[in-house]
mmCIF file as gemmi writes it, N, C-alpha and C atoms, coordinates in Angstrom:
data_model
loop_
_atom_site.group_PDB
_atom_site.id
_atom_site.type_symbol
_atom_site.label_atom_id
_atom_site.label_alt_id
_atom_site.label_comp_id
_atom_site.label_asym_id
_atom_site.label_entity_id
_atom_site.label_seq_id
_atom_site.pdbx_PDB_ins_code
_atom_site.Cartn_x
_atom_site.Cartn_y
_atom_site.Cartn_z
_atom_site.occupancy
_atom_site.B_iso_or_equiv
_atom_site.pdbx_formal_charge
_atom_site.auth_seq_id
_atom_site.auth_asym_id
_atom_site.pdbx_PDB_model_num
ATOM 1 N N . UNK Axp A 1 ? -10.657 -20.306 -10.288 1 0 ? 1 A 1
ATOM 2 C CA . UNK Axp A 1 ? -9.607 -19.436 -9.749 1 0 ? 1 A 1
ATOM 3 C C . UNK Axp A 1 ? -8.318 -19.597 -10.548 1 0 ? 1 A 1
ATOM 4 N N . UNK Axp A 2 ? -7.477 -18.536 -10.87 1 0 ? 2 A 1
ATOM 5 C CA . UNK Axp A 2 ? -5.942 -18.837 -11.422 1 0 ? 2 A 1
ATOM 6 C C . UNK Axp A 2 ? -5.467 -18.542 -10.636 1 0 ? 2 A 1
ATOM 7 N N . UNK Axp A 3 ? -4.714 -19.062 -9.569 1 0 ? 3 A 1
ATOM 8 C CA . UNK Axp A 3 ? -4.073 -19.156 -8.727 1 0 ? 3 A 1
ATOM 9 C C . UNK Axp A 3 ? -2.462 -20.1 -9.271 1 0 ? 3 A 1
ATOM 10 N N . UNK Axp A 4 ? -3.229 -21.174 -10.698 1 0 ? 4 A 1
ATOM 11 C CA . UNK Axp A 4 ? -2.002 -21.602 -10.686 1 0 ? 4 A 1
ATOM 12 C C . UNK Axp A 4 ? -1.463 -21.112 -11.43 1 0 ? 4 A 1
ATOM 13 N N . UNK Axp A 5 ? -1.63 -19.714 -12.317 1 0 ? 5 A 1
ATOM 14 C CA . UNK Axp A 5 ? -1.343 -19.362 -13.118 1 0 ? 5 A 1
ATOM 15 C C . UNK Axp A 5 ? -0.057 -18.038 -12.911 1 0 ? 5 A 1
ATOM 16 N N . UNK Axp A 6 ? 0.017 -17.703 -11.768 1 0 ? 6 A 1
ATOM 17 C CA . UNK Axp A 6 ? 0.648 -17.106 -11.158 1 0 ? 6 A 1
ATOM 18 C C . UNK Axp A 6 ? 2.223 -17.466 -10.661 1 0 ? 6 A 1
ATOM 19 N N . UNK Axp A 7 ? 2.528 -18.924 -10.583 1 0 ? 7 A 1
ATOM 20 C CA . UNK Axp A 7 ? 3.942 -18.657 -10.282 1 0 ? 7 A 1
ATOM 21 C C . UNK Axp A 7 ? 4.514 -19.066 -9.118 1 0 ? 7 A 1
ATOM 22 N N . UNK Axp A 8 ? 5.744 -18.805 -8.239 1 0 ? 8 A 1
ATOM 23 C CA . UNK Axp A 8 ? 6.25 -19.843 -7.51 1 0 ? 8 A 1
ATOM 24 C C . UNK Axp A 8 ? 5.804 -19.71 -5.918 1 0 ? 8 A 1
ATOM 25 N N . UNK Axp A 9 ? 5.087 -18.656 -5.861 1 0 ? 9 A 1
ATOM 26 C CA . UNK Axp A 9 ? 4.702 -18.501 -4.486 1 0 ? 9 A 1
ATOM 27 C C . UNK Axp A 9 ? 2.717 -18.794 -4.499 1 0 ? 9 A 1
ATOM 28 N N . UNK Axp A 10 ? 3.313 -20.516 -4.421 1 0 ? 10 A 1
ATOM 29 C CA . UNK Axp A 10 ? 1.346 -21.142 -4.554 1 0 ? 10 A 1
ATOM 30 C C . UNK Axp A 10 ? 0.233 -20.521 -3.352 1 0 ? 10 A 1
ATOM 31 N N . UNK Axp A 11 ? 0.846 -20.934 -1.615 1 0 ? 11 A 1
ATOM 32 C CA . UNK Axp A 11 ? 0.263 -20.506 -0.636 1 0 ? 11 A 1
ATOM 33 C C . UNK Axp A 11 ? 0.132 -18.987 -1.049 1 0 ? 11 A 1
ATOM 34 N N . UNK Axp A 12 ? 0.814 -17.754 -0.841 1 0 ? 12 A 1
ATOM 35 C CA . UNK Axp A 12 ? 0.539 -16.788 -1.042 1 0 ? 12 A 1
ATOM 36 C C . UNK Axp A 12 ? -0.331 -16.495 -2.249 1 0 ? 12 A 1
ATOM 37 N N . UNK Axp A 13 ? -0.69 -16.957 -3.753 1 0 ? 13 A 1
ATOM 38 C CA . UNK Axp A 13 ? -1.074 -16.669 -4.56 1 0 ? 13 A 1
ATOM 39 C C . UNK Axp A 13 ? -3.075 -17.793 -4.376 1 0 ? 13 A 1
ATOM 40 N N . UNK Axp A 14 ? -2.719 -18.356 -3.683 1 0 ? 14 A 1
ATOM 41 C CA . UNK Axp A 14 ? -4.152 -19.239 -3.357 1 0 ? 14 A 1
ATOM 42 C C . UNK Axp A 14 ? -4.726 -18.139 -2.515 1 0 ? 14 A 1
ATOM 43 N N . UNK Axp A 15 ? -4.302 -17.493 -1.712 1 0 ? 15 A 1
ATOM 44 C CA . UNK Axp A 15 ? -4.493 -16.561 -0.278 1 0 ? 15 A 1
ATOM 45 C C . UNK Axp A 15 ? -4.99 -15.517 -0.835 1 0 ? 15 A 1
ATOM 46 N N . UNK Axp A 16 ? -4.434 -14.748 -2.141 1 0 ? 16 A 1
ATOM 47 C CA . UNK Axp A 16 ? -4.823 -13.71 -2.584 1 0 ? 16 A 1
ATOM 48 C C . UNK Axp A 16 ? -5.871 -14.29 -3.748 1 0 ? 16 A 1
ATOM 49 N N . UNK Axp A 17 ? -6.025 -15.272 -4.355 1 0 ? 17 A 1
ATOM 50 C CA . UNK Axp A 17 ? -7.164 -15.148 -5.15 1 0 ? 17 A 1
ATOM 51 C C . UNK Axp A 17 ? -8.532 -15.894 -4.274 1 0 ? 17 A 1
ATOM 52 N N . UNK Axp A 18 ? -8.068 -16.046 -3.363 1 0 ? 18 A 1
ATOM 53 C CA . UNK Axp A 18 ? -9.342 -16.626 -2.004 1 0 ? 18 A 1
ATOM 54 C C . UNK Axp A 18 ? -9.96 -15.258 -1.856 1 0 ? 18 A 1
ATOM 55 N N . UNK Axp A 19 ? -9.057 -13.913 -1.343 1 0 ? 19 A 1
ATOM 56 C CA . UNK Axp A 19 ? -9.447 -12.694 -1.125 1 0 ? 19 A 1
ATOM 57 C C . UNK Axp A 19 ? -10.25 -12.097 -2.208 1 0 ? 19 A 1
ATOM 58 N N . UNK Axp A 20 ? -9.613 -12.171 -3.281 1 0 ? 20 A 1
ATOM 59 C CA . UNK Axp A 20 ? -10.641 -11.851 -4.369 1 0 ? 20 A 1
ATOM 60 C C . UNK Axp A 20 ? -12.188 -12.1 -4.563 1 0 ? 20 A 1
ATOM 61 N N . UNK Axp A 21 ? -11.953 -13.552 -4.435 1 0 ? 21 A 1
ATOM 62 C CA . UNK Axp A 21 ? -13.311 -14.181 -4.707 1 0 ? 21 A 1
ATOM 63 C C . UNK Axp A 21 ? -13.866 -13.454 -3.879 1 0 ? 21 A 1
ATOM 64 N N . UNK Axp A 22 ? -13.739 -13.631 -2.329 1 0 ? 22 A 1
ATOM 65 C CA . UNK Axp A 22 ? -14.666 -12.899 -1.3 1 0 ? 22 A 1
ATOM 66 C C . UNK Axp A 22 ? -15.192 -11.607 -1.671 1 0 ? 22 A 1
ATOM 67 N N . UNK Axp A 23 ? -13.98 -10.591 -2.495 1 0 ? 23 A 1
ATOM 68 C CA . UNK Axp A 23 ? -14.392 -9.255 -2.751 1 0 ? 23 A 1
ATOM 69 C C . UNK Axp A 23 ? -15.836 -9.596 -3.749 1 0 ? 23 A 1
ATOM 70 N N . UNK Axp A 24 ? -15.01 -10.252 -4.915 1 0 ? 24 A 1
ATOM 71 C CA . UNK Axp A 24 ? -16.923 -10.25 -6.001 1 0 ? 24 A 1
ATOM 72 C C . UNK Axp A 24 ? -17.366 -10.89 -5.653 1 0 ? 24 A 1
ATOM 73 N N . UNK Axp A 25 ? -17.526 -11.606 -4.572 1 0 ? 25 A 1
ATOM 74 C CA . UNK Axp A 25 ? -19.16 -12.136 -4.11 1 0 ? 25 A 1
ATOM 75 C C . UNK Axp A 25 ? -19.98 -11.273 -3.144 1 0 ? 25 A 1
ATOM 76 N N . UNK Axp A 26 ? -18.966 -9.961 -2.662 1 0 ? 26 A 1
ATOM 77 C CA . UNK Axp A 26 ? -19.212 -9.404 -1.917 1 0 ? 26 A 1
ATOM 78 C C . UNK Axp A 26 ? -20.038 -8.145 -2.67 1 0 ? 26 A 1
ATOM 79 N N . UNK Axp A 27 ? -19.522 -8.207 -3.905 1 0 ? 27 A 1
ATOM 80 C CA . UNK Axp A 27 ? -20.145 -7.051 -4.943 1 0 ? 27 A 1
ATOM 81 C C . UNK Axp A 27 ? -21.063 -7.554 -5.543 1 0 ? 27 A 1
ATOM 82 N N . UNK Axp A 28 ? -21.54 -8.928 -5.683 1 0 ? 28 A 1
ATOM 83 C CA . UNK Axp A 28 ? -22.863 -9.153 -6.842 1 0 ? 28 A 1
ATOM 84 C C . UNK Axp A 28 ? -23.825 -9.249 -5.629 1 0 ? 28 A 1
């Protein structure tokens, strides 16, 4: 995940690449 790659808002940016993941696991 890059979550840390994103910048000063960690909780919010962990939250949205958590959502992600769910989306492409939801697509393969």
């Amino acid at each position: 995940m890059l979550f840390h790659l994103y910048g000063p808002e960690p909780e919010a940016r962990i939250e949205l690449c958590l959502r992600i993941d769910l989306e492409f696991q939801s697509y393969s």
